[in-house]
C-alpha atoms as an extended CHARMM CRD file, in Angstrom:
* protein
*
       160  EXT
         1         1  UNK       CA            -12.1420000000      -10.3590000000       31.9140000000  PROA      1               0.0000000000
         2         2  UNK       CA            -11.4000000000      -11.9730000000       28.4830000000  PROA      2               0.0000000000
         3         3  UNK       CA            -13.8670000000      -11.1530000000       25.4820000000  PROA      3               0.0000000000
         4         4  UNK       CA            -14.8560000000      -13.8210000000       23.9260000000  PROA      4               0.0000000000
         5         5  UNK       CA            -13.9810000000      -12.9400000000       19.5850000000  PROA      5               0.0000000000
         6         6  UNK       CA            -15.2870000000      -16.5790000000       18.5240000000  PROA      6               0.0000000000
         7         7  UNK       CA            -18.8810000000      -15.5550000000       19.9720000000  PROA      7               0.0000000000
         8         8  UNK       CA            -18.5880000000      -11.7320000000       18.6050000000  PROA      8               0.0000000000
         9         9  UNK       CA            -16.9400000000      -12.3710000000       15.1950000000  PROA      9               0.0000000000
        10        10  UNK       CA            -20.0030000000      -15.1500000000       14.5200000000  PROA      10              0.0000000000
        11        11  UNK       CA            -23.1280000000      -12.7240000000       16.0730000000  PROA      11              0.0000000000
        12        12  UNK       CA            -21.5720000000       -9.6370000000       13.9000000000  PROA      12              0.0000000000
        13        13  UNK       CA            -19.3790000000      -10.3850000000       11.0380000000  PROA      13              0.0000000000
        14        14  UNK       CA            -19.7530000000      -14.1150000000       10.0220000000  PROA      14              0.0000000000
        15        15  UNK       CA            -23.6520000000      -14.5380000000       11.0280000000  PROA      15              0.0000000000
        16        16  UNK       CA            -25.7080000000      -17.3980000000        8.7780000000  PROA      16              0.0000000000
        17        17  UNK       CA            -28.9850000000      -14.9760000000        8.9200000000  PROA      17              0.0000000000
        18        18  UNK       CA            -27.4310000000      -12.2060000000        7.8680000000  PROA      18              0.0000000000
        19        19  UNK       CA            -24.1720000000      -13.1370000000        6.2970000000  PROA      19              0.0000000000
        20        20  UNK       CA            -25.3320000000      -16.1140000000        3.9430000000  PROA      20              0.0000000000
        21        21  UNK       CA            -23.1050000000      -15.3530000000        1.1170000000  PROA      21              0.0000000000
        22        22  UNK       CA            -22.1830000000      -19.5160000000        0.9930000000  PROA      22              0.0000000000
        23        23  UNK       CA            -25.2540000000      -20.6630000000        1.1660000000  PROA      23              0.0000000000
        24        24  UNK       CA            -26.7820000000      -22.1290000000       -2.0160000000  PROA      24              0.0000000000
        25        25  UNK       CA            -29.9760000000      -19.7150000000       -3.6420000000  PROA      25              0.0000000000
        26        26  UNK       CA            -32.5020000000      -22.8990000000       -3.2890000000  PROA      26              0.0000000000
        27        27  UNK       CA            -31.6190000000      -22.7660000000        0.6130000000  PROA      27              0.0000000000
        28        28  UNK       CA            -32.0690000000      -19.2580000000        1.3240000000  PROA      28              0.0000000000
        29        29  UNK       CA            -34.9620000000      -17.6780000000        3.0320000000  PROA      29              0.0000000000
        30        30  UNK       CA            -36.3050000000      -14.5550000000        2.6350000000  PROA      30              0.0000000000
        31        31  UNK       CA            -34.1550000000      -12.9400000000        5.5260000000  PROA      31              0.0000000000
        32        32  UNK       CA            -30.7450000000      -13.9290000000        4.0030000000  PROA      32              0.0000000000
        33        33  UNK       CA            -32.1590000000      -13.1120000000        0.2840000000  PROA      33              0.0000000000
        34        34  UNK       CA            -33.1890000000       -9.7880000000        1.9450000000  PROA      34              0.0000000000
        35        35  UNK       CA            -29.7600000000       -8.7540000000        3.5540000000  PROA      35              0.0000000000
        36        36  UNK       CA            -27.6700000000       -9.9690000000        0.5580000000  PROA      36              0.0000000000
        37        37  UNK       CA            -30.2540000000       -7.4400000000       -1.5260000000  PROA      37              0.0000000000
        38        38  UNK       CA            -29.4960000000       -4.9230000000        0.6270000000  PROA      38              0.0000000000
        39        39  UNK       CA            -25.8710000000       -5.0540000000        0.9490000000  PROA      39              0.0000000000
        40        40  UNK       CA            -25.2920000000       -5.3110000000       -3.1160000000  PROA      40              0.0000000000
        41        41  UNK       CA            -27.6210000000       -2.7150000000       -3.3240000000  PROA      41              0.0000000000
        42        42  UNK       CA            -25.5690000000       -0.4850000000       -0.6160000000  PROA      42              0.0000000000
        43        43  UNK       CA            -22.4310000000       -1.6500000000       -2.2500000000  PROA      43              0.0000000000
        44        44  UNK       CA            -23.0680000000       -0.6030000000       -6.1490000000  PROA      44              0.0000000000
        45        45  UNK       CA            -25.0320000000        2.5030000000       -4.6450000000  PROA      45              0.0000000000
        46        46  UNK       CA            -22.8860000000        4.3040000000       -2.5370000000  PROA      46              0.0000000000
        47        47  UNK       CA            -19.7720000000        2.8860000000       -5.3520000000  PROA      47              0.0000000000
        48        48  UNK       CA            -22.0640000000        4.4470000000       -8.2990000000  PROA      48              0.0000000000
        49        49  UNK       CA            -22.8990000000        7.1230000000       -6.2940000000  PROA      49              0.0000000000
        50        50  UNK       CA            -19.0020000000        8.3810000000       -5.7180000000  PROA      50              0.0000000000
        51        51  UNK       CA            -18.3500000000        7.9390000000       -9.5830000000  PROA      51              0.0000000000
        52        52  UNK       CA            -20.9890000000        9.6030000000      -11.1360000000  PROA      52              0.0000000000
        53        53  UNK       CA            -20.6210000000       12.4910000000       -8.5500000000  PROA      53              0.0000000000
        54        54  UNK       CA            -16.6180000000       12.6580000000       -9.2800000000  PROA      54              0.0000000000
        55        55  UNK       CA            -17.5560000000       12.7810000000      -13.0930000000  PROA      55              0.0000000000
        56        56  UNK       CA            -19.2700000000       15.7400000000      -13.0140000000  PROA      56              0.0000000000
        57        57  UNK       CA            -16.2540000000       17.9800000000      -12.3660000000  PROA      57              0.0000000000
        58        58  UNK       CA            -14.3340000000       16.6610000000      -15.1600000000  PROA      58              0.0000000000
        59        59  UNK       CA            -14.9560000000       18.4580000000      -19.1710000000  PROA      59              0.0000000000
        60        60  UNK       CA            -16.9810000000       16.2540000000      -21.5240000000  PROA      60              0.0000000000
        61        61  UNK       CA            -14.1440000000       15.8250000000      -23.7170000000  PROA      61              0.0000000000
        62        62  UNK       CA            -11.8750000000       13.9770000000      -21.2580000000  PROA      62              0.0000000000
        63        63  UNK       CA            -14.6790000000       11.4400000000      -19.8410000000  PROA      63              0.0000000000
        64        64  UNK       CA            -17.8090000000       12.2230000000      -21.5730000000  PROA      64              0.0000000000
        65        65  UNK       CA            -20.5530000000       12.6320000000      -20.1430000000  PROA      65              0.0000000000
        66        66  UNK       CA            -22.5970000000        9.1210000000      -20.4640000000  PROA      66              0.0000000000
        67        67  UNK       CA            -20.4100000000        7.9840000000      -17.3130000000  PROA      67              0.0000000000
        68        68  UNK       CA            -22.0940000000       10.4400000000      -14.6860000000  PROA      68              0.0000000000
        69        69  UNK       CA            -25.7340000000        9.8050000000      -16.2110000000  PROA      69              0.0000000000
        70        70  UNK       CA            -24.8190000000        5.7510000000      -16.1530000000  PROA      70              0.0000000000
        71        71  UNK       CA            -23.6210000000        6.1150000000      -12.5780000000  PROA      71              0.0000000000
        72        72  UNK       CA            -26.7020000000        8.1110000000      -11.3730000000  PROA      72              0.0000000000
        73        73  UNK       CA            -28.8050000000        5.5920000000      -13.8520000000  PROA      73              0.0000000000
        74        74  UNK       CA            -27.1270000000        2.8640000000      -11.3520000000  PROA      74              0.0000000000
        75        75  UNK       CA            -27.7100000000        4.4600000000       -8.3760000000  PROA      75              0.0000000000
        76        76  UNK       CA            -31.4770000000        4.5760000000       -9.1530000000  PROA      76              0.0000000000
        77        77  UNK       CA            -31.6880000000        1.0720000000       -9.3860000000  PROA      77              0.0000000000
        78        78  UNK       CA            -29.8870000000        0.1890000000       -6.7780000000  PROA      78              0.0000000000
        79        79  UNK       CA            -32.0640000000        1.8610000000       -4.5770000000  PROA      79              0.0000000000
        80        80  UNK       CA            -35.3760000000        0.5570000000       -6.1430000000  PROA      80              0.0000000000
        81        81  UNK       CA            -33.6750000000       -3.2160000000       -6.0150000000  PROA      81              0.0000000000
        82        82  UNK       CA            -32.8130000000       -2.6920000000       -1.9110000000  PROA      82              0.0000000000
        83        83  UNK       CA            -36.5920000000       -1.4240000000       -1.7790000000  PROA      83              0.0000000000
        84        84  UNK       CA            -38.8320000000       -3.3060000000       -4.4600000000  PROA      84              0.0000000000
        85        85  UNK       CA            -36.3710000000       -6.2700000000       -5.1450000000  PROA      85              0.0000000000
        86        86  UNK       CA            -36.7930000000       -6.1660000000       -8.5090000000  PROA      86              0.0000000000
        87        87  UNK       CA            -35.8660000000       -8.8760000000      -11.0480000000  PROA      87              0.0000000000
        88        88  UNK       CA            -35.1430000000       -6.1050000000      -13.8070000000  PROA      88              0.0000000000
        89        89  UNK       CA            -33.1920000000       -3.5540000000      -11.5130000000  PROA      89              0.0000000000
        90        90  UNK       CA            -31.3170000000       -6.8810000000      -10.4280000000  PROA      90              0.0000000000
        91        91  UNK       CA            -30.4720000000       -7.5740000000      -14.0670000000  PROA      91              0.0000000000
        92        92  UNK       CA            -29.2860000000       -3.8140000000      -14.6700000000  PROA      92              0.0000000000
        93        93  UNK       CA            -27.2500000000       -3.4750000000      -12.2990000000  PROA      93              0.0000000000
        94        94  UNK       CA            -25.8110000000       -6.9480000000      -12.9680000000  PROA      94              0.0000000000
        95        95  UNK       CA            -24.5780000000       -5.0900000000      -16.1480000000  PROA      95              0.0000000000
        96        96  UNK       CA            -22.5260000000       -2.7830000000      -14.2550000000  PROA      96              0.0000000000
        97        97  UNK       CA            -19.0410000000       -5.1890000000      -13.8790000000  PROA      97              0.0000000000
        98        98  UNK       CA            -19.7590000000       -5.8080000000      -17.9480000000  PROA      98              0.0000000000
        99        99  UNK       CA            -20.1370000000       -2.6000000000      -18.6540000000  PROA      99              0.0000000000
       100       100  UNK       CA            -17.3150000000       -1.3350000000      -16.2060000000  PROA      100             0.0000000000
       101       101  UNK       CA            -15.0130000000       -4.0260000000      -17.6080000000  PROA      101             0.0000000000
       102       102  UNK       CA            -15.7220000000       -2.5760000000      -21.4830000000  PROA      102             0.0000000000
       103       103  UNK       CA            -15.3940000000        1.1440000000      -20.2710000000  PROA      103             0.0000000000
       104       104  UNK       CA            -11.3910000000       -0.2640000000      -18.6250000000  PROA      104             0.0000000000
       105       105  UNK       CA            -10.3290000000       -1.6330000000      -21.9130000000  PROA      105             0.0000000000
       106       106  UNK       CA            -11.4880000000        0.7510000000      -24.2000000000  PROA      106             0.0000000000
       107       107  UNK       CA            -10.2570000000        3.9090000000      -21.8890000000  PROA      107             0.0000000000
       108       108  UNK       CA             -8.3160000000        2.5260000000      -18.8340000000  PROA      108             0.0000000000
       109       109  UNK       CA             -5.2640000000        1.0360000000      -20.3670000000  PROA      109             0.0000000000
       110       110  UNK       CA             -2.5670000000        4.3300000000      -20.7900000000  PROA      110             0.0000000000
       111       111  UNK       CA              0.6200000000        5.0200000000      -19.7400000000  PROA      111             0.0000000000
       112       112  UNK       CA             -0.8860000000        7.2570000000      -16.5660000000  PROA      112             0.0000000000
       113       113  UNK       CA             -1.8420000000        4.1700000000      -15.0270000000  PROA      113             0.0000000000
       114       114  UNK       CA              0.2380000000        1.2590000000      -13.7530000000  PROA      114             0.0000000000
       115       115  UNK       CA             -0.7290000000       -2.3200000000      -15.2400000000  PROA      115             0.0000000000
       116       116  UNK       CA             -1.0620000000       -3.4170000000      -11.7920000000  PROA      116             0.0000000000
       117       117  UNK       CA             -3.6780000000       -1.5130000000      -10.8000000000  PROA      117             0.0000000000
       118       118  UNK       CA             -5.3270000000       -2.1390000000      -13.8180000000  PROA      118             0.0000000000
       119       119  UNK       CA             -4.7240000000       -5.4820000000      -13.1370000000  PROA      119             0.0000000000
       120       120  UNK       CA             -6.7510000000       -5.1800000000       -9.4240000000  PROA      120             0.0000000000
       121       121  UNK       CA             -9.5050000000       -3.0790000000      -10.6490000000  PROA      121             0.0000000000
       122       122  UNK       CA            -10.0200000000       -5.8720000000      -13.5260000000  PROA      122             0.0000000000
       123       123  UNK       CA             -9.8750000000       -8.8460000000      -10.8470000000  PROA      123             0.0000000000
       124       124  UNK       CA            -12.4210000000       -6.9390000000       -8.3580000000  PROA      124             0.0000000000
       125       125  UNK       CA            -14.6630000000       -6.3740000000      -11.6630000000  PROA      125             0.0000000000
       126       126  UNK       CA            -14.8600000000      -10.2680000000      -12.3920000000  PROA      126             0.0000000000
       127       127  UNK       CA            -15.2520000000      -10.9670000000       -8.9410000000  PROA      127             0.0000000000
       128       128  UNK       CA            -18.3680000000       -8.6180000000       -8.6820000000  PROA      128             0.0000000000
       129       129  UNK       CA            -19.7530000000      -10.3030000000      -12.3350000000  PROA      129             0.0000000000
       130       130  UNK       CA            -19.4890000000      -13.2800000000      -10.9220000000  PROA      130             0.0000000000
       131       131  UNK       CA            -21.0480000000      -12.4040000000       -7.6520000000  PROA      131             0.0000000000
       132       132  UNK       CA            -24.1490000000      -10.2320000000       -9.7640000000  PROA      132             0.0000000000
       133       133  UNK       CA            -24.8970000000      -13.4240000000      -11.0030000000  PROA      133             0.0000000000
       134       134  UNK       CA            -25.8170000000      -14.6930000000       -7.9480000000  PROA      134             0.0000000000
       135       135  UNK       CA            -27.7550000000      -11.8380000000       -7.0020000000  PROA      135             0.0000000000
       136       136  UNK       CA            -29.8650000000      -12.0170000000      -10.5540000000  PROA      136             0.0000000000
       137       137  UNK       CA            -30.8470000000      -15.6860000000       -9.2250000000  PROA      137             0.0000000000
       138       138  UNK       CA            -32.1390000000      -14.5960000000       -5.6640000000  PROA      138             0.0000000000
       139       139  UNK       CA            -33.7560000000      -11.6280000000       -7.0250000000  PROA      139             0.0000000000
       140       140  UNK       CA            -35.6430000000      -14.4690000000       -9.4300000000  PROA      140             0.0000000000
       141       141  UNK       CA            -36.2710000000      -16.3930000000       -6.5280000000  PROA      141             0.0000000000
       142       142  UNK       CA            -36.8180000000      -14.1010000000       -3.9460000000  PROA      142             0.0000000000
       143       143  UNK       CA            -40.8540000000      -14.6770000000       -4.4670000000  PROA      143             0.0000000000
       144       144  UNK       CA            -41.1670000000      -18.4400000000       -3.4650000000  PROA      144             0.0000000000
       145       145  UNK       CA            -38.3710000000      -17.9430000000       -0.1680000000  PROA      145             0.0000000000
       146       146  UNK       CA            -39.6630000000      -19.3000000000        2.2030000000  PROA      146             0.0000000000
       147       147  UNK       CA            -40.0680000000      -16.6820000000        5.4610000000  PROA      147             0.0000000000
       148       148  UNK       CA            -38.5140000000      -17.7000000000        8.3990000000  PROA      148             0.0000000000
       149       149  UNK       CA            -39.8740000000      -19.3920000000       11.1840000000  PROA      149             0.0000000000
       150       150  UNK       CA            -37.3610000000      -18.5360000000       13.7900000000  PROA      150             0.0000000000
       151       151  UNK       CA            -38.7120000000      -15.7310000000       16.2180000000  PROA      151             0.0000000000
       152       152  UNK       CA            -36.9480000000      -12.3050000000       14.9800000000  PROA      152             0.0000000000
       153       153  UNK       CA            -36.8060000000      -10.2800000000       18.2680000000  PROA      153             0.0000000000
       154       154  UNK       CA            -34.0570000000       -9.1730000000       19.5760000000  PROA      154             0.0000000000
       155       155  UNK       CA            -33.2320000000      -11.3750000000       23.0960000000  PROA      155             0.0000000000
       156       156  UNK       CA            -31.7030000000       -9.4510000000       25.8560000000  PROA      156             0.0000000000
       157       157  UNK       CA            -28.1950000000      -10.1220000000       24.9110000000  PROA      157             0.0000000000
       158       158  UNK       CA            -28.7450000000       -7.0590000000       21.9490000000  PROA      158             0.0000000000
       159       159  UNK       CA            -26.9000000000       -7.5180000000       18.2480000000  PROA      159             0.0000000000
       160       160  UNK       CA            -29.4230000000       -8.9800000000       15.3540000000  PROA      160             0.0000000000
């Protein structure tokens, strides 16, 4: 009475339909371009989301009080990029990393702070530029995907 992870780990975490983060934009359909929408949109949201709502408890003079409005600014288009898939939200909110990058140097280096986490937040930040790049070319090509043929019911096994 074994499970069988190989079979599991491909239909839930590592799926090509709805995990298609290696596949090249030109090869993508409209289901992949869809669920990598939706979980950069998630991602940035609910991220967004927890910072703006964390800066609002803090006095203007210690953060200011651009970062809550930027975060909720974020949030907003976030949601209307899962939704509309928008080529301009896509491009806002692949200013976040940018943006979040110039906010770490000009306020996050300080001696409350170790480098190292500086260090990881600043890797994570390039990671997530690199990756919004990405995501501005499938939201510019999310038009002409092509919609898939395969049949998208569930069978009676369950999972996607």
């Amino acid at each position: 009475m074994g499970m069988d992870w190989d079979s599991l780990f491909k239909k839930y975490i590592w799926n090509e339909q709805t995990t298609p983060y290696f596949t090249a934009v030109p090869e993508l359909n409209q289901r992949q371009g869809k669920s990598e929408i939706i979980s950069y949109s998630l991602v940035l949201g609910v991220l967004f989301a927890v910072i703006s709502l964390f800066s609002m408890g803090k006095g203007v003079e210690q953060y200011g009080s651009g970062v809550g409005f930027y975060g909720f600014t974020v949030v907003c288009a976030a949601v209307i990029f899962g939704f509309l898939k928008n080529y301009y939200a896509a491009l806002y909110l692949s200013a976040t990393p940018l943006l979040s990058l110039a906010y770490l140097f000009l306020y996050g280096f300080g001696a409350e702070r170790e480098n190292v986490d500086t260090l990881i937040v600043t890797v994570v930040l390039l990671l997530m530029l690199r990756y919004s790049l990405r995501i501005v070319a499938i939201a510019k090509a999310y038009p002409s995907f092509p919609v898939p043929v395969e049949d998208i019911f569930r069978d009676n096994s369950g999972g996607l």
